[in-house]
C-alpha positions as a Markdown table, in Angstrom:
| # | Residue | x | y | z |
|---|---|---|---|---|
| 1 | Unk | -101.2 | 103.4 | 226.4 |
| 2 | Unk | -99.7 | 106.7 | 225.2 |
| 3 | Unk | -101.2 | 110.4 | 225.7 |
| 4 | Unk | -99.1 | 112.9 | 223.5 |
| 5 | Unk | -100.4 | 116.1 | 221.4 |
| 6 | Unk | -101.9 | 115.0 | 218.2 |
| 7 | Unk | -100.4 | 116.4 | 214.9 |
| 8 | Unk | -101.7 | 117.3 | 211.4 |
| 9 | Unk | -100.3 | 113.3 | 210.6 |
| 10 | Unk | -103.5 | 112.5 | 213.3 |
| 11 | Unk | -105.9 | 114.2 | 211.7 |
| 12 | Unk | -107.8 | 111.2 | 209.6 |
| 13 | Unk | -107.9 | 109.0 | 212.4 |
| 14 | Unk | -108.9 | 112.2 | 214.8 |
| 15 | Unk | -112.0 | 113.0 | 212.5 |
| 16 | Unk | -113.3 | 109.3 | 212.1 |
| 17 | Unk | -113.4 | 109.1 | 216.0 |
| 18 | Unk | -114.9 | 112.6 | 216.4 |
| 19 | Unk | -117.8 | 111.5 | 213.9 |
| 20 | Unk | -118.4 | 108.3 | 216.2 |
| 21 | Unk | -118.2 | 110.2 | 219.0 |
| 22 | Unk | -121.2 | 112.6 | 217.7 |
| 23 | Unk | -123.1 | 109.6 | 216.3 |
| 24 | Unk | -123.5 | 107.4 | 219.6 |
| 25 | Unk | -123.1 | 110.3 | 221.8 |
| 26 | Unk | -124.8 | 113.0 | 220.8 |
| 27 | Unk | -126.2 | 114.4 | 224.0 |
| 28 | Unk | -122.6 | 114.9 | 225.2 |
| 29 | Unk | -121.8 | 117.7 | 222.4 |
| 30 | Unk | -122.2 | 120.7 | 221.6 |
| 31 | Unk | -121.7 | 120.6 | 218.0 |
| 32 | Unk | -124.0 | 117.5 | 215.5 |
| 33 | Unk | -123.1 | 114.8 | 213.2 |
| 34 | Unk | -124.4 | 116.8 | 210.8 |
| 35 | Unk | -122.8 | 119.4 | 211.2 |
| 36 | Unk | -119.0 | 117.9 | 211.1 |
| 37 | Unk | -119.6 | 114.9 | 208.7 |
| 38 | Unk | -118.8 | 117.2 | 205.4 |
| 39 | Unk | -115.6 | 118.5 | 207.6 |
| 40 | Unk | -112.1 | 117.1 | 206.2 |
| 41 | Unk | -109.9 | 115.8 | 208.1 |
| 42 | Unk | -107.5 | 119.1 | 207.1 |
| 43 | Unk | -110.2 | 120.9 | 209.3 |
| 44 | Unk | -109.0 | 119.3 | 212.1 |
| 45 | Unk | -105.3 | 119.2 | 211.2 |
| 46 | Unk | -105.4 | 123.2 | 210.9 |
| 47 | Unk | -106.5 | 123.0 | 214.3 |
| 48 | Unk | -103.8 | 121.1 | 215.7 |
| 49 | Unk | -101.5 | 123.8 | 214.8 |
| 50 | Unk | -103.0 | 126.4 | 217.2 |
| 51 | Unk | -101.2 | 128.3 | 219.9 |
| 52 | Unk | -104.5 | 128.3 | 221.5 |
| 53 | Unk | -105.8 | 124.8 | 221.4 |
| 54 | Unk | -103.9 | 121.6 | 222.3 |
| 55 | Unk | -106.1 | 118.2 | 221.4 |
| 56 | Unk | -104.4 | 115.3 | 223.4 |
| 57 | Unk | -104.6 | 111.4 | 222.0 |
| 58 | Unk | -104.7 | 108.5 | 224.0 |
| 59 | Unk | -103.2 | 105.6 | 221.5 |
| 60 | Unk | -103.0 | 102.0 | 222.2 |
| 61 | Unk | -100.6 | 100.1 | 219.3 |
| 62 | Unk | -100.5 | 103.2 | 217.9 |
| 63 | Unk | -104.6 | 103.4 | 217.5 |
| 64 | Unk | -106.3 | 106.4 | 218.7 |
| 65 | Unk | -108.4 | 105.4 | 221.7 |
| 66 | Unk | -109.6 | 108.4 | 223.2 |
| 67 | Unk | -108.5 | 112.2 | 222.7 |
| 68 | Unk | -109.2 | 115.7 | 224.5 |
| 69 | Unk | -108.7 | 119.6 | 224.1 |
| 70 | Unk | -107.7 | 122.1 | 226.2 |
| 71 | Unk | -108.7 | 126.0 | 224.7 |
| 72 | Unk | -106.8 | 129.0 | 226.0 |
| 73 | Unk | -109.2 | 131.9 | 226.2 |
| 74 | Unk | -108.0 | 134.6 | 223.7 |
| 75 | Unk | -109.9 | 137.7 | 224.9 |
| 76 | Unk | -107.8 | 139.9 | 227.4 |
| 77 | Unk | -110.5 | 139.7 | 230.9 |
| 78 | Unk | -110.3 | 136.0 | 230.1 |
| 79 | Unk | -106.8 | 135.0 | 229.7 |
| 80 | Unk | -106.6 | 133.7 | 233.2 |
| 81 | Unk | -108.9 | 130.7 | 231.9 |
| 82 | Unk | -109.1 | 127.8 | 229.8 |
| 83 | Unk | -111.8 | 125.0 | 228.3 |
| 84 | Unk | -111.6 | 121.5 | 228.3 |
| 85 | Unk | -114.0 | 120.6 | 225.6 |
| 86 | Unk | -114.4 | 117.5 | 223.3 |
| 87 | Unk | -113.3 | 114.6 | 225.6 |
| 88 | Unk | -114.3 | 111.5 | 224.3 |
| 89 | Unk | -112.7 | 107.5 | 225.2 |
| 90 | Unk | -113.8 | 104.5 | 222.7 |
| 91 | Unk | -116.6 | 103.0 | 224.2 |
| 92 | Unk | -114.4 | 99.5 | 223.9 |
| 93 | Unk | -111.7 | 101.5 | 225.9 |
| 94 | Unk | -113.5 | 102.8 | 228.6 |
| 95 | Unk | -112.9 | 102.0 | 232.4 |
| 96 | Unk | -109.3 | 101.6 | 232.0 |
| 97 | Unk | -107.6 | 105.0 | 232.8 |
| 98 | Unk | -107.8 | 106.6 | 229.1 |
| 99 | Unk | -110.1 | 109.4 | 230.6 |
| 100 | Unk | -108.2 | 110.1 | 233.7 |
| 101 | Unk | -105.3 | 109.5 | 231.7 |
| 102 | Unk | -106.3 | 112.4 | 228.9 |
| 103 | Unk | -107.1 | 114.9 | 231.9 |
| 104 | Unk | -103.8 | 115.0 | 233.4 |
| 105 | Unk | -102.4 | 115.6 | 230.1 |
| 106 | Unk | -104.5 | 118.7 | 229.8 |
| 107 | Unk | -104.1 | 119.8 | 233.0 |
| 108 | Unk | -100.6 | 119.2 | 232.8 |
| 109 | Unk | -100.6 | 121.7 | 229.6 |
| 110 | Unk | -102.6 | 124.2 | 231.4 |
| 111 | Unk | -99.6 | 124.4 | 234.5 |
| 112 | Unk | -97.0 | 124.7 | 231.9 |
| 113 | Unk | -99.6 | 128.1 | 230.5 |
| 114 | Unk | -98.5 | 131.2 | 232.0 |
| 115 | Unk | -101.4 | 132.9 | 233.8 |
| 116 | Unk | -103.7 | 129.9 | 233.2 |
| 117 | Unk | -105.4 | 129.8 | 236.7 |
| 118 | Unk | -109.0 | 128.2 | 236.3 |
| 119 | Unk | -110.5 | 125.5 | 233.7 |
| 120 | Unk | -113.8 | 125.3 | 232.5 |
| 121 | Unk | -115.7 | 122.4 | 231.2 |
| 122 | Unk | -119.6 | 121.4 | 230.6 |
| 123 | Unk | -121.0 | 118.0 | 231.3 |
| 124 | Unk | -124.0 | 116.8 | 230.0 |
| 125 | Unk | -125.7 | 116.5 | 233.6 |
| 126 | Unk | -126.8 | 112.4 | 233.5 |
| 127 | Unk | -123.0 | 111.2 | 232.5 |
| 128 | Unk | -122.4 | 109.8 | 235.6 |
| 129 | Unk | -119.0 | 108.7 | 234.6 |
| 130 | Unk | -118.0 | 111.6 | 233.3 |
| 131 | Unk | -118.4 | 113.7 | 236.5 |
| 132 | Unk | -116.9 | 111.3 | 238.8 |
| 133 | Unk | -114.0 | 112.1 | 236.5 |
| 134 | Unk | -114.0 | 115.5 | 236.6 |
| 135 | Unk | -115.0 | 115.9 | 240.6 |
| 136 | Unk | -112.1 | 113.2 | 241.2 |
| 137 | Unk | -109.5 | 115.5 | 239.9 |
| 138 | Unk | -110.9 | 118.2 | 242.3 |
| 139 | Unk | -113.4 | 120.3 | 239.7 |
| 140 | Unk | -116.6 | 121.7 | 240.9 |
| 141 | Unk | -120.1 | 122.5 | 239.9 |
| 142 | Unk | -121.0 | 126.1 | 239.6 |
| 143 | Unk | -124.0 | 126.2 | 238.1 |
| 144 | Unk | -126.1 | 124.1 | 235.8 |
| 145 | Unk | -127.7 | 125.1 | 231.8 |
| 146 | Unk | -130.9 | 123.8 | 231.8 |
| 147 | Unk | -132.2 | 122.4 | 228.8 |
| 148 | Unk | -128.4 | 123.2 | 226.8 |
| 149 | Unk | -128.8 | 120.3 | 224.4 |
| 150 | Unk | -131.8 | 120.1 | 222.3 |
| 151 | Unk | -131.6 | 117.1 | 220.0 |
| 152 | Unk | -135.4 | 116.6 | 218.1 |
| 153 | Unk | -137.7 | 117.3 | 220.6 |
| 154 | Unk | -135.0 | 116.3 | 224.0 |
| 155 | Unk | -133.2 | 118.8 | 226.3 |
| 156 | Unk | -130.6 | 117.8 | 227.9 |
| 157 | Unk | -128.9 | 119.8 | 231.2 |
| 158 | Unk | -125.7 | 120.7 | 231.4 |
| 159 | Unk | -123.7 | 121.0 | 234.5 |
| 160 | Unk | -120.5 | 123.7 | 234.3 |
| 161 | Unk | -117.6 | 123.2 | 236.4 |
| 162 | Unk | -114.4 | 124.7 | 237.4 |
| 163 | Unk | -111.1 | 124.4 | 238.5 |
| 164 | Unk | -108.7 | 126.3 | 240.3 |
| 165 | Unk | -105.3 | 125.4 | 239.9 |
């Protein structure tokens, strides 16, 4: 497996797994099938240019597997903090280190930051997985978004956690 920083050259195989993602998962994001399925795949290229936002890939003979972004807050007050949003492994991957393997990458990027000091994520509160992930790499729950997700007539909770590095 390789973790590196995808490119504009990543972006077709980036926005077929992002649409997977949102169809079988769609409790675990923010954003809709519906809304991304008209996106191009130069939407998400543009987006892997950013000085802000660094989108990690896990690849195994050279398919994407997995991927991740880390968001720098922009705003002044919130510079000290950063987002880890969009995490998704292939359900055919799973259990085999891509996840863990995709945080460290981000977290790595987030040292390497200057005045980067805490990381943010939100987990959808009954991926069980998913937390174990995060709380393994030492992140903790500060609070919890009732009802975040509404999909048709489900809510789904959210539970926020932090790190400080």
């Amino acid at each position: 497996m390789n973790i590196r920083l995808l490119s504009p050259n990543d972006s077709d195989a980036y926005r077929i797994m992002r649409l997977v993602a949102l169809q079988k998962h769609p409790s675990a994001f923010a954003s809709s099938y519906e809304e991304e399925k008209d996106r191009s795949a130069e939407f998400y290229g543009e987006r892997f240019h950013s000085e802000e936002s660094f989108t990690f890939g896990a690849f195994e003979e050279e398919k994407l597997i997995g991927s991740v972004t880390l968001l720098r807050e922009t705003k002044l007050k919130l510079k000290h903090r950063a987002l880890i949003v969009a995490m998704y492994v292939s359900e055919e991957t799973r259990r085999r280190g891509v996840g863990k393997a995709l945080i460290s990458a981000a977290l790595e990027k987030a040292k390497e930051i200057e005045g980067i000091e805490q990381i943010y994520l939100a987990v959808e509160s009954t991926n069980e997985p998913a937390k174990n992930l995060y709380l393994s790499f030492g992140f903790e729950v500060f609070g919890k978004d009732r009802r975040a997700i509404k999909i048709e007539d489900n809510y789904y909770d959210e539970e926020h956690m932090v790190l400080c590095l």
